[in-house]
N, CA, C and O atoms as a GROMACS GRO file, in nm:
protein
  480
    1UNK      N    1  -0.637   1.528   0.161
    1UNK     CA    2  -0.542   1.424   0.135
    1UNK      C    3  -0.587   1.345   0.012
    1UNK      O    4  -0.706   1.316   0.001
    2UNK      N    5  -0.475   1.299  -0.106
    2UNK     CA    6  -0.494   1.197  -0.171
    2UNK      C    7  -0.393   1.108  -0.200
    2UNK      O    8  -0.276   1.134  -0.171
    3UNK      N    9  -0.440   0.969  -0.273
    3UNK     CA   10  -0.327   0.900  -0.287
    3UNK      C   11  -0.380   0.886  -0.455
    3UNK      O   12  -0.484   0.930  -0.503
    4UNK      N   13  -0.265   0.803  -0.530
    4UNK     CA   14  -0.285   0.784  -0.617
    4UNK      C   15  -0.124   0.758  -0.683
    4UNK      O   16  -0.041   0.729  -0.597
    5UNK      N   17  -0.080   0.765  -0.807
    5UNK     CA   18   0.045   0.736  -0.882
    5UNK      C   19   0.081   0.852  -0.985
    5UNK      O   20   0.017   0.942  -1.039
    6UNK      N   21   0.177   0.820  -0.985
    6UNK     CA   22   0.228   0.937  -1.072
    6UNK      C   23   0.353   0.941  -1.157
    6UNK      O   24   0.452   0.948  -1.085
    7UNK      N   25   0.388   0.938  -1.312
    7UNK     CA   26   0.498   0.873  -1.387
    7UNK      C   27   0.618   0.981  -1.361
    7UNK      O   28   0.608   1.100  -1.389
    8UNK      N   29   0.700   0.938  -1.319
    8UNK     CA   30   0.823   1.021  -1.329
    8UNK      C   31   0.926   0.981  -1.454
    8UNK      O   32   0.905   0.903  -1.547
    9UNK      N   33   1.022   1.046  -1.433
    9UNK     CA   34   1.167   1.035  -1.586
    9UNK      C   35   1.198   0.912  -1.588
    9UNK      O   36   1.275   0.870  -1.675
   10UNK      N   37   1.124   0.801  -1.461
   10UNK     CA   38   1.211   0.680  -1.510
   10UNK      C   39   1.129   0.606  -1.533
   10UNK      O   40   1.137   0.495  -1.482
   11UNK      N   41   1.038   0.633  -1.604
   11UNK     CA   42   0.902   0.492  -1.656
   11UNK      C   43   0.883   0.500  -1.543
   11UNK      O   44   0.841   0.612  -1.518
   12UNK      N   45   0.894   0.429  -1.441
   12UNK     CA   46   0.822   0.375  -1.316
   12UNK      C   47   0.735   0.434  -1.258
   12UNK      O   48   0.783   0.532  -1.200
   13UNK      N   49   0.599   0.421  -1.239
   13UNK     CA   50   0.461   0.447  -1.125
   13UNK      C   51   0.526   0.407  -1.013
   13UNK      O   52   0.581   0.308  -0.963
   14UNK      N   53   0.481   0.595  -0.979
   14UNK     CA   54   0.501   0.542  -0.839
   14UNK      C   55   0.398   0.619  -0.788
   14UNK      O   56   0.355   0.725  -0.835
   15UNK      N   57   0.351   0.541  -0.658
   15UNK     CA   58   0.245   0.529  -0.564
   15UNK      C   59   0.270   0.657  -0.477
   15UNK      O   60   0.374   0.661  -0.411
   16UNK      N   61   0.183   0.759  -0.474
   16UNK     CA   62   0.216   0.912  -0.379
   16UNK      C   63   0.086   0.878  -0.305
   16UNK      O   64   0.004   0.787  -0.317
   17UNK      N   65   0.104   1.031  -0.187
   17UNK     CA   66   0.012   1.049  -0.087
   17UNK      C   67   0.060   1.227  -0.096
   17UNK      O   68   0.162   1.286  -0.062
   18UNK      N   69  -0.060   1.270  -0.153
   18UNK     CA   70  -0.082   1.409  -0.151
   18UNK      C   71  -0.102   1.450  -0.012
   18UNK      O   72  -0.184   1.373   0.037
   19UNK      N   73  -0.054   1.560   0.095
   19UNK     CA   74  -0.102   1.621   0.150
   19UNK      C   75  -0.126   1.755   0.184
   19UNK      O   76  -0.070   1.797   0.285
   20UNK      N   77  -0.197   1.829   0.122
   20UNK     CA   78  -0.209   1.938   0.066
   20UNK      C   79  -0.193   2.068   0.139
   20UNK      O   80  -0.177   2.179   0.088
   21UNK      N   81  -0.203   2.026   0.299
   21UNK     CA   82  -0.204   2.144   0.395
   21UNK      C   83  -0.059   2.149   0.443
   21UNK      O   84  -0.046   2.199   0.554
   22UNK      N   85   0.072   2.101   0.373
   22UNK     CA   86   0.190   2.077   0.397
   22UNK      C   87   0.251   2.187   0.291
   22UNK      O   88   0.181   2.215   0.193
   23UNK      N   89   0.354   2.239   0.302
   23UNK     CA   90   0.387   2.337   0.192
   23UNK      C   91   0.491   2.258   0.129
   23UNK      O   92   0.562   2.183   0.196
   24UNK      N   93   0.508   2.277  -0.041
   24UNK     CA   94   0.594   2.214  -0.102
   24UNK      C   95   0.720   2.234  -0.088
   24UNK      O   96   0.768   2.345  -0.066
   25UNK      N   97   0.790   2.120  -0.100
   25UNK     CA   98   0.766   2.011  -0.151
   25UNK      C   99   0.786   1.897  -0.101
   25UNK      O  100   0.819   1.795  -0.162
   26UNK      N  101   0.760   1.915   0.050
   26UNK     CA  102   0.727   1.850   0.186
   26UNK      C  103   0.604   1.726   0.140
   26UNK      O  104   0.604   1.605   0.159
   27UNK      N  105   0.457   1.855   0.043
   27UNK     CA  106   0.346   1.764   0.066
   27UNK      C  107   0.342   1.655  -0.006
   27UNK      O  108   0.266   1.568   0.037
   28UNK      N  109   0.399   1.632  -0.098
   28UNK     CA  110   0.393   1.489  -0.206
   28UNK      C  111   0.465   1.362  -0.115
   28UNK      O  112   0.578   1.367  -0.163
   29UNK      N  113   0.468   1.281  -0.041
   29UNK     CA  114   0.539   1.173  -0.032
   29UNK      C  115   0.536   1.037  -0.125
   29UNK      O  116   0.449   0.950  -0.122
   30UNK      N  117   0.667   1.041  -0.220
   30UNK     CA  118   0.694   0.868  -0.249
   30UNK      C  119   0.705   0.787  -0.198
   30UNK      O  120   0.799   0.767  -0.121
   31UNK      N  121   0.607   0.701  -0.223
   31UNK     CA  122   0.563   0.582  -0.094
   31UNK      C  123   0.698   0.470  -0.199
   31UNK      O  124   0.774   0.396  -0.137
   32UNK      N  125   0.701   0.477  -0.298
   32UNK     CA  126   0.787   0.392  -0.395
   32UNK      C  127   0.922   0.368  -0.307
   32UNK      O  128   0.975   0.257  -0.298
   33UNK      N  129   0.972   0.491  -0.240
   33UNK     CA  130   1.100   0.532  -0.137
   33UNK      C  131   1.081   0.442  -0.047
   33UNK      O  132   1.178   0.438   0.030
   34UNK      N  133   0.972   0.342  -0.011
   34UNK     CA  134   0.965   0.311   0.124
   34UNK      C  135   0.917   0.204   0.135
   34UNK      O  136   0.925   0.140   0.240
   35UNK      N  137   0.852   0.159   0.021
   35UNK     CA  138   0.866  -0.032   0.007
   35UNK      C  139   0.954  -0.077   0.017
   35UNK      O  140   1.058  -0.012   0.008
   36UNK      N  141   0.952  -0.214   0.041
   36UNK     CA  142   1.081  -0.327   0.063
   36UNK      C  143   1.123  -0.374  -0.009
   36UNK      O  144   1.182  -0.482   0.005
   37UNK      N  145   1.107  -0.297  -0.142
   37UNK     CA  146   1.188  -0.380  -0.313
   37UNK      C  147   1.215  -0.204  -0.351
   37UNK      O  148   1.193  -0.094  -0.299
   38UNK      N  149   1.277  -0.261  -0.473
   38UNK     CA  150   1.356  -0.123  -0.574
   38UNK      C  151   1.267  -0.151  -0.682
   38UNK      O  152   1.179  -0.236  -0.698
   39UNK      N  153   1.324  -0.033  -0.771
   39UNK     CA  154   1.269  -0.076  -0.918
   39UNK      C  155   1.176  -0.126  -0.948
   39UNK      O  156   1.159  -0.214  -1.032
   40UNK      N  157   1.054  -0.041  -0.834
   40UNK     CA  158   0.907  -0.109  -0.844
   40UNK      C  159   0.840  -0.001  -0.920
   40UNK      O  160   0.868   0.118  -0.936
   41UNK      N  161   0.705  -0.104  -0.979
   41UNK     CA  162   0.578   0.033  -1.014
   41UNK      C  163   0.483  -0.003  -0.893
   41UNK      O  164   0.467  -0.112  -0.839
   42UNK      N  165   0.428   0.107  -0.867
   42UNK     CA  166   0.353   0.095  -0.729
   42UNK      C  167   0.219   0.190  -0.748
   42UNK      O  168   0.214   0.300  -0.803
   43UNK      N  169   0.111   0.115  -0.685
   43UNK     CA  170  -0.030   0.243  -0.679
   43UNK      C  171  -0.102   0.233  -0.524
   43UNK      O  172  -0.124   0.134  -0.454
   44UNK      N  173  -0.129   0.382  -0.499
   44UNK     CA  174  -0.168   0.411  -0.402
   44UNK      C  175  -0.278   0.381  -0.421
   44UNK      O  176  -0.315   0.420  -0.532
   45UNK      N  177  -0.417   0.286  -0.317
   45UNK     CA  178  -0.569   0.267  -0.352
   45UNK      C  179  -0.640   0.358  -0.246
   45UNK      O  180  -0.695   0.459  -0.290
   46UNK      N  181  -0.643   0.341  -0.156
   46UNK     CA  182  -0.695   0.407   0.006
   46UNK      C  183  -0.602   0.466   0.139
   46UNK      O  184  -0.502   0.419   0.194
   47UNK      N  185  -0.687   0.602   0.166
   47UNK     CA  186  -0.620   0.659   0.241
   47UNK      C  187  -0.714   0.630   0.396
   47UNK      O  188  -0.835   0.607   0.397
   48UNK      N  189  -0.648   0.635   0.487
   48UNK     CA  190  -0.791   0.689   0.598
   48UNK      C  191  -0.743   0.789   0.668
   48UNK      O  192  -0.630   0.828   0.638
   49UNK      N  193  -0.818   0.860   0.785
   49UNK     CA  194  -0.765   1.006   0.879
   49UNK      C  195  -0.636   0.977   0.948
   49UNK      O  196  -0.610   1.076   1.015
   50UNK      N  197  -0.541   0.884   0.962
   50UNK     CA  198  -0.476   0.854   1.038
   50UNK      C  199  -0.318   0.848   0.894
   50UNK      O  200  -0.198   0.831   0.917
   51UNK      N  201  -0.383   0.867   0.771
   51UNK     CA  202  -0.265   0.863   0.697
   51UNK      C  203  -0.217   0.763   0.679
   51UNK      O  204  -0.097   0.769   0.653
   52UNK      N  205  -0.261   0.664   0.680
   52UNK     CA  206  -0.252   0.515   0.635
   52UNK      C  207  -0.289   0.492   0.534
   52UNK      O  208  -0.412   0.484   0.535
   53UNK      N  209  -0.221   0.465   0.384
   53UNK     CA  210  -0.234   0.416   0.239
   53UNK      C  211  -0.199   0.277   0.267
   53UNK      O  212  -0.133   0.211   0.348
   54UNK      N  213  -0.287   0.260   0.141
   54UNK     CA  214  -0.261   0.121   0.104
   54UNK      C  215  -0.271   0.105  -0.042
   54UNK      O  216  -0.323   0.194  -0.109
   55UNK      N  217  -0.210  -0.036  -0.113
   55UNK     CA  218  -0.185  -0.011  -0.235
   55UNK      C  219  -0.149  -0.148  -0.267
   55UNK      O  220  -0.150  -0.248  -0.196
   56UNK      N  221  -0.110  -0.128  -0.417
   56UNK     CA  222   0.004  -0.233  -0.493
   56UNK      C  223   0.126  -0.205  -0.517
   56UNK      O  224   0.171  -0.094  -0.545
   57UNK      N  225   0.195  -0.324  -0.503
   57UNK     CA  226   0.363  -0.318  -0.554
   57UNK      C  227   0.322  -0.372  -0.674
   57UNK      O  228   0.258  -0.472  -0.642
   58UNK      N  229   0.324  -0.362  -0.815
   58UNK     CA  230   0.374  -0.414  -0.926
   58UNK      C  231   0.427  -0.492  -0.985
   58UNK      O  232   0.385  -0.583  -1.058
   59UNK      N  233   0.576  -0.444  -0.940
   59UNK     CA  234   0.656  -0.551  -0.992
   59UNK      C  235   0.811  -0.514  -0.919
   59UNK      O  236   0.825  -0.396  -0.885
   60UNK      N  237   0.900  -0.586  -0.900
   60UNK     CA  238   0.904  -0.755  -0.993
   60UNK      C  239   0.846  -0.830  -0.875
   60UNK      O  240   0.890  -0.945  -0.881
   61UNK      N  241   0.798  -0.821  -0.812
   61UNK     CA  242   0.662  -0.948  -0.750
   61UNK      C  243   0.592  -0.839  -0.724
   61UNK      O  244   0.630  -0.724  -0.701
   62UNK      N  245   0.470  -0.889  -0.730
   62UNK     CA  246   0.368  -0.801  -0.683
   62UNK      C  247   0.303  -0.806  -0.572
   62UNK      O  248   0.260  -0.921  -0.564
   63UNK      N  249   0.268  -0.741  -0.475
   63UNK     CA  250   0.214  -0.768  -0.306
   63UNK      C  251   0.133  -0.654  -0.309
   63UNK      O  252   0.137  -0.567  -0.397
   64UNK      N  253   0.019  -0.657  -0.159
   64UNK     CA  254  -0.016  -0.527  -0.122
   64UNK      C  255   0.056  -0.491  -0.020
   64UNK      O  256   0.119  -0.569   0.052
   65UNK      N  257   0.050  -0.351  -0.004
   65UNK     CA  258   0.120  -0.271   0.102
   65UNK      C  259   0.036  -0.183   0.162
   65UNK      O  260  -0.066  -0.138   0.109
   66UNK      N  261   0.092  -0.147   0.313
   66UNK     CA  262   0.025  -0.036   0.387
   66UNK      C  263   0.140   0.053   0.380
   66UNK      O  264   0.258   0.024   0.363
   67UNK      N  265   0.071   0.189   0.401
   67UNK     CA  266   0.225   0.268   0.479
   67UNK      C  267   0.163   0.371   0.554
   67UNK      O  268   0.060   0.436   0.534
   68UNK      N  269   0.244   0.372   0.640
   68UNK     CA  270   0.183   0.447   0.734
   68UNK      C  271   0.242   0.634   0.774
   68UNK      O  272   0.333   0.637   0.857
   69UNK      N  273   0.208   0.734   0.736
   69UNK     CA  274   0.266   0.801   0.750
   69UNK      C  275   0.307   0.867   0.851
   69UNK      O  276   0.368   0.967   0.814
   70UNK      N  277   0.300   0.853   1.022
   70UNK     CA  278   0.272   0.891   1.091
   70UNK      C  279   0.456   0.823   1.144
   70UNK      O  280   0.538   0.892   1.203
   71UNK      N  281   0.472   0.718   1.113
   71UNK     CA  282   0.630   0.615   1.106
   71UNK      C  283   0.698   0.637   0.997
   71UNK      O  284   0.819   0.613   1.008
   72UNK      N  285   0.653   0.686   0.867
   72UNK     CA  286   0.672   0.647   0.743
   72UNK      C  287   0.754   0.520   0.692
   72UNK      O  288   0.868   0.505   0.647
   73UNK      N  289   0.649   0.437   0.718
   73UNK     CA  290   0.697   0.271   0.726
   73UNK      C  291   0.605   0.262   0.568
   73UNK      O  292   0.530   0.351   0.529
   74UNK      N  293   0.632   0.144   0.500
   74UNK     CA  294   0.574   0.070   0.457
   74UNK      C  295   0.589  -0.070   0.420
   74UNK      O  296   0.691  -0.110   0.364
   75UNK      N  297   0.477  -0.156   0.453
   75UNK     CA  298   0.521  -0.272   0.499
   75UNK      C  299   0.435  -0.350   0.334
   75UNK      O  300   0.349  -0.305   0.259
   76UNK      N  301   0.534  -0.518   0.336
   76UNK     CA  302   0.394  -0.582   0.278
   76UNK      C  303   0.312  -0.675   0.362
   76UNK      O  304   0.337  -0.766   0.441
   77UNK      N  305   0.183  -0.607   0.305
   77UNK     CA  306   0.096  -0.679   0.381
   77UNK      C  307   0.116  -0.864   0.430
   77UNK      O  308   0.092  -0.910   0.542
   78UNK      N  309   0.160  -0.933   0.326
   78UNK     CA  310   0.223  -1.022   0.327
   78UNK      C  311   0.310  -1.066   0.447
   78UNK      O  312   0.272  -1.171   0.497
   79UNK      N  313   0.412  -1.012   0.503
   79UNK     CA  314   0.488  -1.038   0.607
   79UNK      C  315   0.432  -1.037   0.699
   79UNK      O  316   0.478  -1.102   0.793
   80UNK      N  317   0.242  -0.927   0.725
   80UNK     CA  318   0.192  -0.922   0.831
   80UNK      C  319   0.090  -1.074   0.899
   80UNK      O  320   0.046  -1.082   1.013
   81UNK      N  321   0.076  -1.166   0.802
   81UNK     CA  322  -0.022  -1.245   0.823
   81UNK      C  323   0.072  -1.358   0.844
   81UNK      O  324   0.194  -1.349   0.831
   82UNK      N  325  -0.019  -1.510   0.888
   82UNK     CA  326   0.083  -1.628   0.962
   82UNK      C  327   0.096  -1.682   0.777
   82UNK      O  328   0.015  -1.654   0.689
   83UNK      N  329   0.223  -1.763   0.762
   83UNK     CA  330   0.215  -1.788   0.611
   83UNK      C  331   0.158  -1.894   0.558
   83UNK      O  332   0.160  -1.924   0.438
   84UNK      N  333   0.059  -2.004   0.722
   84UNK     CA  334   0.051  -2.083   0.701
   84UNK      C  335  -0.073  -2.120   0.634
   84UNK      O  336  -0.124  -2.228   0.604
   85UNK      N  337  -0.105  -2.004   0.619
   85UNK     CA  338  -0.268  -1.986   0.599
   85UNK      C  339  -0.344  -1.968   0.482
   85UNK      O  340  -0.467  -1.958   0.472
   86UNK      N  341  -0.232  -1.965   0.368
   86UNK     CA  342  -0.259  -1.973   0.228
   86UNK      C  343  -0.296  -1.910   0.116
   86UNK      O  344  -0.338  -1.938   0.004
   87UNK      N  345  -0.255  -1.780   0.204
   87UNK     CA  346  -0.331  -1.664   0.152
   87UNK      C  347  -0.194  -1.601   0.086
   87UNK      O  348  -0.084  -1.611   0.140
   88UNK      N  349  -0.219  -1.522  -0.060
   88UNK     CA  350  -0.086  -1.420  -0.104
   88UNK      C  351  -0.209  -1.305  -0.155
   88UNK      O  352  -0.306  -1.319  -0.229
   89UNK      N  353  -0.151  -1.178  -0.071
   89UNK     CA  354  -0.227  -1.066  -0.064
   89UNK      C  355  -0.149  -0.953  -0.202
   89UNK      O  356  -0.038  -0.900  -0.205
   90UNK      N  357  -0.281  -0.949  -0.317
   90UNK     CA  358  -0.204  -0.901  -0.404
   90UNK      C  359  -0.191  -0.742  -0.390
   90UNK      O  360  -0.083  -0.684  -0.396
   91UNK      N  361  -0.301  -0.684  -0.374
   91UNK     CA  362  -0.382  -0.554  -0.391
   91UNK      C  363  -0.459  -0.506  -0.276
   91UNK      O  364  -0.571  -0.554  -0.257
   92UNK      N  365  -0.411  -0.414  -0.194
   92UNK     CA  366  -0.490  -0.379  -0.088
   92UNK      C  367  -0.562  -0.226  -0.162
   92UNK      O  368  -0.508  -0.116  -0.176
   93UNK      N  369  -0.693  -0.269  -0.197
   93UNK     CA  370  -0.799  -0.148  -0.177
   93UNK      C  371  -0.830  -0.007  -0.143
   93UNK      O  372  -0.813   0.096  -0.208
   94UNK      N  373  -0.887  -0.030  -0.010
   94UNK     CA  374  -0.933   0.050   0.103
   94UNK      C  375  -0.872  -0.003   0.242
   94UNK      O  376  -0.846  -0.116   0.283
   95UNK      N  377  -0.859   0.123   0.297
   95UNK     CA  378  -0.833   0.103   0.473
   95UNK      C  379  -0.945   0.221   0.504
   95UNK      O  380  -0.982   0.319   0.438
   96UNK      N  381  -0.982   0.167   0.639
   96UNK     CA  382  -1.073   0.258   0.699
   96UNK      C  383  -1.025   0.289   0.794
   96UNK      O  384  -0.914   0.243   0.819
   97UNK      N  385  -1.101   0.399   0.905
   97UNK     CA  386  -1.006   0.418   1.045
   97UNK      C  387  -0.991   0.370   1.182
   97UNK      O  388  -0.943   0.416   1.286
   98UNK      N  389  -1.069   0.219   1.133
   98UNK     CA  390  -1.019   0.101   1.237
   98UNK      C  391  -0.917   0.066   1.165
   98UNK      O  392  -0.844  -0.009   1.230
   99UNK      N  393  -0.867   0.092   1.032
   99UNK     CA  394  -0.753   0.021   1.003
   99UNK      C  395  -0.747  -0.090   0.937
   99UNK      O  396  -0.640  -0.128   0.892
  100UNK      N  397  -0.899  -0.182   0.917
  100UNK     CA  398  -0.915  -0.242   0.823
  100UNK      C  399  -0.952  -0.231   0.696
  100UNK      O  400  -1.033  -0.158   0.640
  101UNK      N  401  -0.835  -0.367   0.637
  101UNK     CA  402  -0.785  -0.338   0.480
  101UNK      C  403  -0.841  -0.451   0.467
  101UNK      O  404  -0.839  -0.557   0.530
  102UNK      N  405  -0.931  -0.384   0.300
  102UNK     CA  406  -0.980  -0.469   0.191
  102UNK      C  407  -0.908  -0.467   0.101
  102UNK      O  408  -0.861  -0.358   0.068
  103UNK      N  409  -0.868  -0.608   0.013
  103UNK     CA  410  -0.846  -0.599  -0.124
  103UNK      C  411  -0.821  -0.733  -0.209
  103UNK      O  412  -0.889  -0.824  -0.162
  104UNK      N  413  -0.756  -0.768  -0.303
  104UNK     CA  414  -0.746  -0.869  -0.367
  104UNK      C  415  -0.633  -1.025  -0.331
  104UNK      O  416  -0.533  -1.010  -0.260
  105UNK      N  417  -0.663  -1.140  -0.381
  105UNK     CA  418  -0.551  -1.178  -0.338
  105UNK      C  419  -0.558  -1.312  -0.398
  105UNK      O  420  -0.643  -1.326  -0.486
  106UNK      N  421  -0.471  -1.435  -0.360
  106UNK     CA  422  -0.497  -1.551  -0.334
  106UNK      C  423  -0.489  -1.630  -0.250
  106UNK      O  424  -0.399  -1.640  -0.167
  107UNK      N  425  -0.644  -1.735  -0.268
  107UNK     CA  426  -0.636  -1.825  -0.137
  107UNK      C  427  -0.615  -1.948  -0.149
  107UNK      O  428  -0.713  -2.000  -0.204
  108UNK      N  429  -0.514  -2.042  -0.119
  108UNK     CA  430  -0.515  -2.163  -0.201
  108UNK      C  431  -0.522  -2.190  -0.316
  108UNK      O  432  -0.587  -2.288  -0.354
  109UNK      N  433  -0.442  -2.089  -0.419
  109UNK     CA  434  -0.437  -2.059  -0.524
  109UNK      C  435  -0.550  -1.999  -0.601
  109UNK      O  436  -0.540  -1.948  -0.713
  110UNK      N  437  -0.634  -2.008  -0.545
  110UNK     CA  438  -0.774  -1.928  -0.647
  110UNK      C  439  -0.758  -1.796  -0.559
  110UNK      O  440  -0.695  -1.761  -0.459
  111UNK      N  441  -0.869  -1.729  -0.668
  111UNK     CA  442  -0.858  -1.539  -0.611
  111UNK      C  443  -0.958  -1.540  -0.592
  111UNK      O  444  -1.053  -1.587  -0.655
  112UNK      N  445  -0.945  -1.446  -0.428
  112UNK     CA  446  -1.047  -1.425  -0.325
  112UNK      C  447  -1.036  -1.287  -0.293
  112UNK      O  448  -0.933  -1.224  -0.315
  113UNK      N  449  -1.121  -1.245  -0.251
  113UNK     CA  450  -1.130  -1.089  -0.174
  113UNK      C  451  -1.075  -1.083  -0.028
  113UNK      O  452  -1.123  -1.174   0.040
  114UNK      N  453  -1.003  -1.017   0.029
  114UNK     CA  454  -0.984  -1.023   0.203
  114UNK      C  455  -1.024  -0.931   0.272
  114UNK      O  456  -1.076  -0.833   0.220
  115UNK      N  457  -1.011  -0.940   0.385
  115UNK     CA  458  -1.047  -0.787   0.488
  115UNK      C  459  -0.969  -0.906   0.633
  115UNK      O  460  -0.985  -1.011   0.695
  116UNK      N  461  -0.853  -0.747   0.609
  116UNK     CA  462  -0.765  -0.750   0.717
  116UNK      C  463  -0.799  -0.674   0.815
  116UNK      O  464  -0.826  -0.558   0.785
  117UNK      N  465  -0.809  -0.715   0.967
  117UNK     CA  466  -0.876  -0.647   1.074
  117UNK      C  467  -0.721  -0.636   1.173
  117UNK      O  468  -0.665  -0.743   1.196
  118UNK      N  469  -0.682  -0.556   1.207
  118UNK     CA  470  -0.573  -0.523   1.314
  118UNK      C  471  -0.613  -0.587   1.409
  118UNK      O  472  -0.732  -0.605   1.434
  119UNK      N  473  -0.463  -0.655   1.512
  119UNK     CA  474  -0.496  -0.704   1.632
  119UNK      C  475  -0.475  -0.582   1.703
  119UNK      O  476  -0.389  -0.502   1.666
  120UNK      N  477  -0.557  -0.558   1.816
  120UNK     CA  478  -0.534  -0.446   1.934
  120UNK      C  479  -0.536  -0.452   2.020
  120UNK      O  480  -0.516  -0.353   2.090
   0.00000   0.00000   0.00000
């Protein structure tokens, strides 16, 4: 498995998830298809065994995202946390296969690092 981006005919990066033991052209999924905005550039950062990417949206706002391929959801991380808390999650990293996501962000307006831990 990989993730990563890839330019297509319309300018726009978009954020894929290679899976290679899938026959084409099944194995490429556009995660770009499955964010909650259009007319985004998007990059895939971390995969884990469970097929969970995570990444950046670009533009026109920029957030991190998970997606999960198993639902083929992808969410922004953003909607997942309380909003009261001051945090805007730009860039999610890495996920591991507890599912916690590292990556960039802001906290009270300055930029901080996070690590998001799933409730279970």
């Amino acid at each position: 498995m990989a993730t990563g981006a890839i330019g297509q005919n319309d300018n726009i990066s978009h954020a894929i998830l290679w899976r290679p033991i899938i026959a084409p052209p099944n194995n490429i999924i556009d995660i770009n298809d499955k964010l909650p905005s259009t007319n985004t550039k998007a990059e895939a950062h971390g995969i884990n065994k469970h097929l969970q990417v995570v990444g950046w949206n670009i533009s026109p706002l920029g957030f991190a995202f998970r997606y999960d391929d198993a639902s083929k959801v992808a969410v922004n991380l953003n909607d997942e946390i309380r909003s009261d808390l001051g945090w805007t999650l730009d860039n999610a990293s890495k996920i591991n296969d507890f599912g916690q996501i590292i990556g960039t962000g802001t906290h009270n307006g300055a930029g901080a690092a996070f690590l998001l831990t799933p409730n279970r």
